[in-house]
Structures are given as structure tokens and as C-alpha cells.
N, C-alpha and C positions, 0 to 999 in steps of 0.2 A: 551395570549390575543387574539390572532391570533386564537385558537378554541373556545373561548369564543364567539367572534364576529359571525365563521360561525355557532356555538349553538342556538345565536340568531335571527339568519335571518331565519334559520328551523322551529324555533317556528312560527316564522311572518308567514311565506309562510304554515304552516301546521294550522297555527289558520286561517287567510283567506280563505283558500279554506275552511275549516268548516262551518266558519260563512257564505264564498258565497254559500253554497250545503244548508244551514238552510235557507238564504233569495230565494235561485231559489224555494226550497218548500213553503216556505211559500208563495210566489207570485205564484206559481199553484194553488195552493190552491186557493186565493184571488182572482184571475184571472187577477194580476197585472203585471207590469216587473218594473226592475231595472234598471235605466239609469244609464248612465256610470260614470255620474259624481257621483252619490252614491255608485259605484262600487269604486270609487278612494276614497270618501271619507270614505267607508270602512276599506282599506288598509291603508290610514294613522291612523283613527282610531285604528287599529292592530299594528300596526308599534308602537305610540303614548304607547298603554299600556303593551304591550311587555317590551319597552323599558325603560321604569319606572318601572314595575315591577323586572327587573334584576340589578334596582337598591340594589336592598336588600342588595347584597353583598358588596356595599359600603359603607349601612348602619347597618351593622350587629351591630355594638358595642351598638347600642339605641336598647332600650325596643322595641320588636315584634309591639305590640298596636301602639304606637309613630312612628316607622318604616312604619305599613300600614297606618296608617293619615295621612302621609306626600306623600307617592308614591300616595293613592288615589286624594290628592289635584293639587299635580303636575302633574297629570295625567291630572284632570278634567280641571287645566288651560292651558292645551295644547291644548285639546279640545275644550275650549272656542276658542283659538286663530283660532284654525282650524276652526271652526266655524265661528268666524269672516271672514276669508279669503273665506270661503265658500258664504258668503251673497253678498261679492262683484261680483261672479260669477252667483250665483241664488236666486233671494230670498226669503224669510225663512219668515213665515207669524208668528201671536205673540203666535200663542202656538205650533209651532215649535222647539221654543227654548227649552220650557220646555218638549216635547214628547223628542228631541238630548239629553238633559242630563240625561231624567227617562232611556231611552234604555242605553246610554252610562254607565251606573250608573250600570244597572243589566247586562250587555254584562264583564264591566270591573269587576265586583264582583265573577262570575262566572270562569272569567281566574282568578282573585286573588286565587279563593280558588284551583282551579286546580296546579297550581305555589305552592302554599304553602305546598300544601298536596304532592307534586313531591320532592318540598324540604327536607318535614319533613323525605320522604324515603330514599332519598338522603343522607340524614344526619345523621338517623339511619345505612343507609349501611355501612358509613365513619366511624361512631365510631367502629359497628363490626370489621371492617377491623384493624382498631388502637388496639383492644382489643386482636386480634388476634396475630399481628406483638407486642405487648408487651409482650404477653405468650408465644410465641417463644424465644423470647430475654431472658427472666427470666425465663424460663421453661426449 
């Protein structure tokens, strides 16, 4: 459990600083900056689908489809939530809301498939290994 958890906070800390080196370009670029409270609420945003996403392994017994429906929703009402707590701080004009969930939507989709495709190798690695440790045994 105990390397599970530091697994996860590596991922958080290695996806944020990505997403902060894509937003500091992309604001050079635009000639804009990043306030700090977007900086935070980056990181919870990372935090939020990290965190859902390593749900999987709890959810392994349900069908893959059904499994991502469900981490995508729970994702996205964390987000709302966060978002809500975000408007009491700063606020958020009416198509604000819908620009937070188009990005959140393609930001979170992006780690999904990275996550999954780490898995499927992952998981291809584990059976070689089982396949191997059974041919020794029987062999």
C-alpha cells in the first residue's frame, strides 16, 4: 500500500510539472501568465485525476468501458466540486464553466489513455513473467 501511495504522488508531481512546462509555453507564446491560483488549481486538477484514475485497480472486476465511465464521472464531479470552491475564491464568468470542463475533459482523456496504455504494458509484462515462472515449474 505504502508504495502504491508514493507511485501515486510521482505520477501527480511528474504530470504537473508537464502540464506547468505546457501552460508556461503556451502563455509565452500568448503573451499571458498564470496566476497562482490557476497554478493550484492545476494541481488539484492532477491530483483529482490521478487519483481516480488509480482507481482502476479497485475496479478491475467490471468491464474496461464501465470501469472508464465511472473513473471519468467521478473525476468530472470532483472537478465540479473543485470548481465550485474555485468561484468562491474567484469568479468564473458563464462560459467559463463550459471552457473548465471542454480542457478538463481533453487534459483528463489524454492522461486516461496514457494510464491505460502504461497498464496494458504493465500487464503484458506480468503475464510474461507468470508464463515464464510456470515453465520453470513444469519444465
Amino acid at each position: 500500500m505504502k508504495s502504491k501511495v508514493k507511485e501515486i504522488l510521482l505520477v501527480i508531481c511528474v504530470s504537473y510539472t508537464i502540464l506547468s512546462m505546457i501552460a508556461a509555453a503556451v502563455n509565452t507564446i500568448a503573451g499571458s501568465q498564470t496566476s497562482s491560483l490557476n497554478s493550484v488549481m492545476m494541481l488539484i486538477l492532477t491530483t483529482i485525476s490521478v487519483s481516480v484514475l488509480y482507481l482502476y485497480y479497485l475496479l478491475d472486476r467490471f468491464s474496461p468501458l464501465f470501469t472508464i465511465t465511472l473513473q471519468y464521472l467521478i473525476a468530472l464531479a470532483f472537478a465540479g466540486i473543485a470548481l465550485f470552491i474555485w468561484n468562491l475564491f474567484d469568479e468564473i464568468s458563464g462560459d467559463g464553466y463550459a471552457d473548465f470542463f471542454i480542457s478538463f475533459t481533453v487534459f483528463y482523456v489524454i492522461g486516461a489513455a496514457v494510464f491505460y496504455v502504461m497498464t496494458y504494458f504493465e500487464t503484458k509484462k506480468m503475464n510474461e513473467l507468470l508464463r515464464d515462472i510456470q515453465t520453470e515449474k513444469n519444465g
